[in-house]
N, C-alpha and C positions, 0 to 999 in steps of 0.2 A: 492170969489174965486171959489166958486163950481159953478154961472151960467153959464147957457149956449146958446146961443142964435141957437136953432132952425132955426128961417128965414137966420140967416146968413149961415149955412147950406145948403138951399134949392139956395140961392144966387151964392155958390161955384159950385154947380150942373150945374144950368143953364149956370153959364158962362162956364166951361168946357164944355157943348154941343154947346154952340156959338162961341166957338172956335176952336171948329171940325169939326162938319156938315156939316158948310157954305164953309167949304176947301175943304171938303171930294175931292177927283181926280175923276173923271171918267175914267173907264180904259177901251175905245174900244177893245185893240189889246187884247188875251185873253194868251197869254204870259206871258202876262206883268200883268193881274190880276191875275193869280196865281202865278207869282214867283219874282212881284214886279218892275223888270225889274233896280232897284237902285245899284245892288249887281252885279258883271262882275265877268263870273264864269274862266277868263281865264286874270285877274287883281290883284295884288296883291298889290295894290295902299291901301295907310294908311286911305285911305276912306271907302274903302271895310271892312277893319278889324274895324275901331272904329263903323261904322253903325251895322256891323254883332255882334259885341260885345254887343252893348246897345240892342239890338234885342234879342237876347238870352236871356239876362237877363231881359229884363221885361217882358216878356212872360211867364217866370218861376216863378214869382212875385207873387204868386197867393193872392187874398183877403184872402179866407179859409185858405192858409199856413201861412200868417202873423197873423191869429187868434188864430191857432193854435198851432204856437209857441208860442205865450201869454202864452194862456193857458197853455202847456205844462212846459214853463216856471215859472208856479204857481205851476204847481203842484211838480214840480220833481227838480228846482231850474236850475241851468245852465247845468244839463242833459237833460233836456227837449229840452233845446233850441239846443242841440248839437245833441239831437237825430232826433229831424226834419231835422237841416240842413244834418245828412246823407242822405237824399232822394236826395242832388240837387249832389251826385257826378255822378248822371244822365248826367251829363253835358259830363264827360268825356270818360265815356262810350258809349254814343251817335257819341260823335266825333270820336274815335277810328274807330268803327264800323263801321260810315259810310265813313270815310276816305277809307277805303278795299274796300269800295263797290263799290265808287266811281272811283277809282285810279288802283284796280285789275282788276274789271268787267266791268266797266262802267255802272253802274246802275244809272239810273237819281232820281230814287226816291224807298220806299222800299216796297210799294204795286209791282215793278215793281220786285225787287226780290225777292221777297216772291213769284208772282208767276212762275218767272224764275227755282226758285227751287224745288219750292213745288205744283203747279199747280194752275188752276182758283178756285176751291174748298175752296182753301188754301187763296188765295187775298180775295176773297170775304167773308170768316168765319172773317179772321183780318178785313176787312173794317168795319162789323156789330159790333163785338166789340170794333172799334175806333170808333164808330158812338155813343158807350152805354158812351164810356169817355168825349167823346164831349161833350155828353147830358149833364152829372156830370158837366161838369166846368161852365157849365148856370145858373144853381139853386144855386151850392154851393158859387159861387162868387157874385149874386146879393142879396144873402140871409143874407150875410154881410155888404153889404154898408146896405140895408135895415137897421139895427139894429141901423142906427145912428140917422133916423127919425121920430123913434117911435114903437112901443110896436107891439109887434110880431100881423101879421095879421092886426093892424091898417090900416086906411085908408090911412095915411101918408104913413105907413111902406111899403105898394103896388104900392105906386106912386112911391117909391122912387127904389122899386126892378123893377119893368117894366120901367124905366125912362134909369136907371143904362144901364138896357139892352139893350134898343134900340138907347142909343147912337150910340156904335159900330156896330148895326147891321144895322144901317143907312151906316155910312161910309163906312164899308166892303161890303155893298151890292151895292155901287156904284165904288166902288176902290180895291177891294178884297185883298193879300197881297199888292198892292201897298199902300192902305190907310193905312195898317195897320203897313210895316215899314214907312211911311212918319211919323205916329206922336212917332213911338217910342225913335229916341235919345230925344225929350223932354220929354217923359216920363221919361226916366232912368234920367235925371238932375233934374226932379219934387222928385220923390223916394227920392234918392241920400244926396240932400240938406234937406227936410225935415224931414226925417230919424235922417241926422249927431244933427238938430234942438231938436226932441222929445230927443233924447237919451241923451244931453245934460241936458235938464231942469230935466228928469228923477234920471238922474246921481247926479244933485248938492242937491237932495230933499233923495235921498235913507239915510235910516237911519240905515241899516246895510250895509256888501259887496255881493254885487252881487256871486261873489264865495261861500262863505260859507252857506248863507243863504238856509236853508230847512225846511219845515213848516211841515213837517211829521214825525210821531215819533210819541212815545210812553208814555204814563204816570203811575207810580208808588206810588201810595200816602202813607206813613207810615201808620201803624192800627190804631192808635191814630189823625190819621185826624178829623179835627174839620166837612168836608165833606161830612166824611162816615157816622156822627150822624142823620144825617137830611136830608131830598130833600133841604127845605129854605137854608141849609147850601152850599149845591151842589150847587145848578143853582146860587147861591151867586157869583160862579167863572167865568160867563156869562158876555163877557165882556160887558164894558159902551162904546157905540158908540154915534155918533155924533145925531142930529137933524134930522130929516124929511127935507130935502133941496129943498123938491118938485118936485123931479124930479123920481118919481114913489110912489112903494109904498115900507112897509118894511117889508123884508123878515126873518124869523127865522133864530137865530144868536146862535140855544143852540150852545155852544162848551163844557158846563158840565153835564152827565144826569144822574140821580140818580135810583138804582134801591135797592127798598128795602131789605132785610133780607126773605128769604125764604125757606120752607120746595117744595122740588121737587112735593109732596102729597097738592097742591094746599088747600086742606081743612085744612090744618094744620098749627100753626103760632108759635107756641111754638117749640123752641129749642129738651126739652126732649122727649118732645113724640111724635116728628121727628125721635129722637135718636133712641124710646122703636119702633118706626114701622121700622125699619134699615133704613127711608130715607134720602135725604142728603140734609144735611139745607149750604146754600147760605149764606154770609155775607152779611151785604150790602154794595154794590160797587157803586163809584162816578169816571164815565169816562170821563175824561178830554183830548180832542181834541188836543189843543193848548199849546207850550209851559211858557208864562206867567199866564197864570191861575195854571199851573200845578207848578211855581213855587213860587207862592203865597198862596197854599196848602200846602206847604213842603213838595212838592214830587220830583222825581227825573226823569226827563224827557231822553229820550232815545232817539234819534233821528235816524231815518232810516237811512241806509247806502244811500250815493246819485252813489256811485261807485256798485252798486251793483244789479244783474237784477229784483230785486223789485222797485230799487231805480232809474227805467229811464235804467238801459244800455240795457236789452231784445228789446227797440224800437230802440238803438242805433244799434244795431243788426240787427236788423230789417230793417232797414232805408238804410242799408247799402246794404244788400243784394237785397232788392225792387231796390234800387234805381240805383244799377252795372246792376242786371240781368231781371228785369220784369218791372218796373215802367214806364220806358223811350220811349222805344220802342211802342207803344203801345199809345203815347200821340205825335200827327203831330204835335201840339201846338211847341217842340221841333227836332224832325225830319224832318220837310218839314225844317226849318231853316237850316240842316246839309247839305242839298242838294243846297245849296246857295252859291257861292261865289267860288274863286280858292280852291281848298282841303285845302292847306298847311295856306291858310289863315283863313279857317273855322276850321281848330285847334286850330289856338291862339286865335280867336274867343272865342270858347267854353271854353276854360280852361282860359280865361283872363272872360269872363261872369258868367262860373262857380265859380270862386275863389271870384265876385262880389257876385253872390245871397248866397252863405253860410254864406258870413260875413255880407249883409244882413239879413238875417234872425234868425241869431245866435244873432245881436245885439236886432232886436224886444225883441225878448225872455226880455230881460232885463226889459219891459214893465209890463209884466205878474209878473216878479218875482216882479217888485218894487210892484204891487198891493195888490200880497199873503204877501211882508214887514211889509206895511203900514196897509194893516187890520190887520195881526197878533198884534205886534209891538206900533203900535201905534192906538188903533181903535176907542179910540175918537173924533180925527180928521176927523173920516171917517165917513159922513151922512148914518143914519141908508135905508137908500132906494137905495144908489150903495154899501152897504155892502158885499154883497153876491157876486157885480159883482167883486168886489176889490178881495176878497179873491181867484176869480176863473181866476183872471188873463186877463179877462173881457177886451180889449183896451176900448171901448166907456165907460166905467164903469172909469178905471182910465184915461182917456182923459177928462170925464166931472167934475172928482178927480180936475183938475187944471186949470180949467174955458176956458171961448169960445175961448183963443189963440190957447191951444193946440187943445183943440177940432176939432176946425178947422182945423187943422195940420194933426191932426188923419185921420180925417174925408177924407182929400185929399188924403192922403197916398191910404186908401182904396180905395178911388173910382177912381184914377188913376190907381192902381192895378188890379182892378175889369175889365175896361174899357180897359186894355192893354192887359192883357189874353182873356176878350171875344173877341176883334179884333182878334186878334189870332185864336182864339178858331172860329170863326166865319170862317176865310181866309184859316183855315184845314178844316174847313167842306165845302167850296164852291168846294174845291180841290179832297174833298175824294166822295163828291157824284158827282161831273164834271167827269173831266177825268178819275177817277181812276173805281168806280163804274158803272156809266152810259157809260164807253167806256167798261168795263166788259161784260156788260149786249150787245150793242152794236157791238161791233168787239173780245169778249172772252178772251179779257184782261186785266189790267189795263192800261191804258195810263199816260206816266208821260206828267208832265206839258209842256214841251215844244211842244208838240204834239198834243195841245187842240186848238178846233175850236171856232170860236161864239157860238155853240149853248151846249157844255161843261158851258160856261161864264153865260149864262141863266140858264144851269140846277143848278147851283151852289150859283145863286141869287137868286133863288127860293128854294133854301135847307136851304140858311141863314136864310130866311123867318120862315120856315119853324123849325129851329132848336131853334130859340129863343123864338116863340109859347110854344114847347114840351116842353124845358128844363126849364121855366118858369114853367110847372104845380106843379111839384113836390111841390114849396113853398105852394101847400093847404094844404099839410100833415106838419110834422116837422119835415124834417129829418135834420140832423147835418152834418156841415161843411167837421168834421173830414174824413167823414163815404165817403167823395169822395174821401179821399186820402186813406186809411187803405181797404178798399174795392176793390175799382177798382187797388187799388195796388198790392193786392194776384192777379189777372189774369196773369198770367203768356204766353210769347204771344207763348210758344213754343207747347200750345195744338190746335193752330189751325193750325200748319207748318202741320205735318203728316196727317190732315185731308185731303187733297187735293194731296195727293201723286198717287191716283188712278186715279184722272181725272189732267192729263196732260197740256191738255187746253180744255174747253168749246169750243161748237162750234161756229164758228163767226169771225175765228181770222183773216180774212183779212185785207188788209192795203190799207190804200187808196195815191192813185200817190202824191198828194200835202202832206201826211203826210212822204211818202218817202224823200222829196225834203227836206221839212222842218227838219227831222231827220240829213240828209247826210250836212247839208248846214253848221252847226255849227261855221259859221264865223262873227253871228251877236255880240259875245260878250257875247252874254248874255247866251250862252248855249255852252255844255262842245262835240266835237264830239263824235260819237258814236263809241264803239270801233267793235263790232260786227251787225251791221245791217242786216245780213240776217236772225234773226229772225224775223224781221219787214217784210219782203217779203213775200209777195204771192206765195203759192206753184207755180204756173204757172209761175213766172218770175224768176225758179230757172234754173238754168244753169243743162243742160243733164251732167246724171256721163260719166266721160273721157273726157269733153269736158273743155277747158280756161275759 
């Protein structure tokens, strides 16, 4: 039950890059590589919505979030998982947002209002901090599929995090949004189905309920504990775990640790003349972790509040507010998506994709809790070498818990998820160093995408290049999955607005006659007219005051 096959592993890899690559689209027109050209921003056809739908949501799919609510799911029980999924009410808050922008102002994209309002100062501070988010979703999502082919830094575990990466950055660099919504509704039915699969096998194997279960708490032992006499007696309540299954090594499993009888006067061992020197003698105490150990001492175990901000609700909080007012904005991953499609259709979009990734991601959680179950619970079953990863709610840890089916399963989940956000993540960064920055730096603006030339299309395939290099290095060091979302989540995007209130616009801002044409012409479909175009003009071709 516990093997795992490895090469089968590396088999699901290469076929999923054989079944991309070779497709990838080439996108000449450069329209159409940044905004996909699938989506009709003045159609409100049930193709629009089911495409923008599945887009959204696997884009928000992230490797690291599905780890994460494991995890958090271990630790804190089905508050963890609930506290994650407050980050994706991002979903609705985005759509909100840009529905006004779109529908009041006509903004094409929100480097374009950011610096409508706030100036070039202001576009270009947000660009460099979407450029530091970008970076974050490189490392922390290939940093995960890695973990399923082997041991941090291995030789596998590098082929398998730079393999991960340059799938997508293959395809995106030939097809830019276009490759990247082309393979997403199969993604979201890859997700979707294997998802309903794991959470199934999970479900008929849990040996408590998912709700109540909590692995945190407290232990109590009477004075008269057989625990308190002895260490032998203490570590006695360590549970019995399974075998060596060979699939690493095995990790420290104290859950009981015994701390002898002491005078605070370190030289001193004796009770009374601890007393005669006023110091304060220590009993000896046996701290027990876990609740069957703790009830196998005759002690009285105390369970953490799970409703309570020790107990998981402060991230619920947290999640909540990251995820309305600072998380969203700030990741193109989901904003260049908001600027897609008719308005009224990119609503039900987002709130039919939002309403998908929370119950997505709420049900992972389930994964992590069944691991912290089964080590608690039951930990003889559990080989003493994914011990440690069971308890921490670990997926490839309880994936390879239930041999290469699910493994496999697991395994796809993530690197479908990995591969759907870096496309993403790749199709934001061709877009944000193309038009938005390099027409910055160029004409003292950002340009939204329908206003991008060939040579935007080049600067953008060479930033893809360029971004999956950078974001790759991080994995020398070890940073954590988490630390991309809890991190870059505190940036808040409203400290770079007022930066750029002084400089109005950069110098540069002229407009060139064919990006006139193409602005004014808004009848190809695929782009929304402009409602105000004389910002786009050249001082020179502005009409004398008093004159028609």
């Amino acid at each position: 039950m516990m093997a795992t096959r490895v090469d089968l592993q590396w088999f699901w890899l290469l076929l999923f890059a054989a079944s991309t690559v070779p497709f990838a689209p080439w996108a000449s027109d450069p329209v159409k590589y940044f905004r996909g050209g699938f989506v009709s921003d003045t159609s409100n056809d049930a193709s629009n919505w089911i495409l923008l739908t599945c887009s959204s949501f696997v884009s928000w799919i992230f490797a690291k979030g599905i780890l994460n609510t494991a995890t958090l799911g271990a630790s804190f029980g089905v508050v963890g998982g609930l506290a994650y999924s407050a980050w994706f009410v991002a979903f609705f808050s985005v759509a909100f947002v840009a529905y006004h922008m779109r529908t009041r102002h006509g903004y094409r994209s929100l480097p374009e209002a950011i610096h409508a309002r706030f100036g070039g100062l202001a576009a270009i501070a947000f660009g460099l901090a979407v450029a530091y988010r970008l970076e974050q979703e490189v490392w922390s999502n290939s940093l995960v599929v890695a973990s399923f082919y082997g041991p941090v830094h291995s030789t596998n575990w590098w082929i398998a995090a730079v393999v991960s990466t340059a799938i997508p950055a293959f395809y995106c660099f030939t097809g830019g949004m276009r490759a990247s919504l082309f393979t997403d509704v199969f993604q979201a039915v890859v997700k979707v189905v294997f998802l309903a699969a794991v959470v199934g096998v999970v479900g008929s194997r849990a040996p408590a309920s998912f709700a109540s279960f909590n692995k945190a708490g407290s232990c109590k032992l009477p004075v008269d504990a057989a625990a308190l006499a002895s260490k032998p007696a203490c570590t006695a309540l360590n549970p019995t775990v399974g075998p060596n299954a060979g699939l690493g090594t095995c990790a420290d499993l104290t859950v009981a640790s015994f701390m002898a009888a002491s005078c605070n006067y370190t030289a001193i061992a004796s009770t009374d003349i601890c007393a005669a020197a006023n110091g304060t003698w220590a009993p000896a105490a046996c701290s027990v972790s876990q609740q069957p150990p703790c009830a196998a001492a005759g002690g009285a175990w105390a369970p953490r509040s799970m409703w309570s901000l020790e107990g998981g609700m402060d991230m619920l909080i947290v999640g909540l507010l990251q995820g309305a007012l600072s998380y969203p904005f700030f990741d193109p991953v989901l904003t260049d998506r908001a600027f897609l499609g008719e308005p009224r259709t990119m609503v039900r979009s987002f709130i039919t994709g939002g309403v998908m990734a929370i119950l997505f991601i709420f049900l992972f959680s389930f994964v992590g809790i069944f691991g912290a179950m089964e080590a608690v619970l039951n930990p003889s079953s559990v080989p003493c070498d994914i011990y440690a990863g069971m308890l921490a709610g670990q997926p490839y840890a309880v994936a390879r818990y239930f041999g290469t089916a699910v493994f496999s399963l697991v395994n796809l989940i993530f690197l479908v998820s990995s591969c759907s956000v870096l496309d993403s993540t790749f199709a934001s960064t061709s877009k944000l160093f193309g038009p938005e920055l390099f027409g910055a730096i160029l004409r003292g603006r950002p340009l939204p995408p329908q206003l991008a030339t060939v040579k935007h299309a080049w600067v953008g395939r060479f930033a893809i290049v360029f971004m999956a290099i950078v974001g790759t290095l991080p994995l020398l060091a070890a940073p954590s999955a988490l630390d991309a979302t809890t991190i870059s989540g505190t940036m808040v995007v409203a400290w770079v607005l007022p930066a750029g209130r002084t400089l109005e616009r950069l110098p540069g801002g002229e407009a060139d006659d064919d990006e006139l044409e193409l602005a004014a012409a808004g009848g190809s479909g695929d782009v929304l007219p402009v409602k105000d175009l004389d910002a786009f003009k050249p001082a020179a071709a502005a009409a004398p005051a008093g004159q028609a």
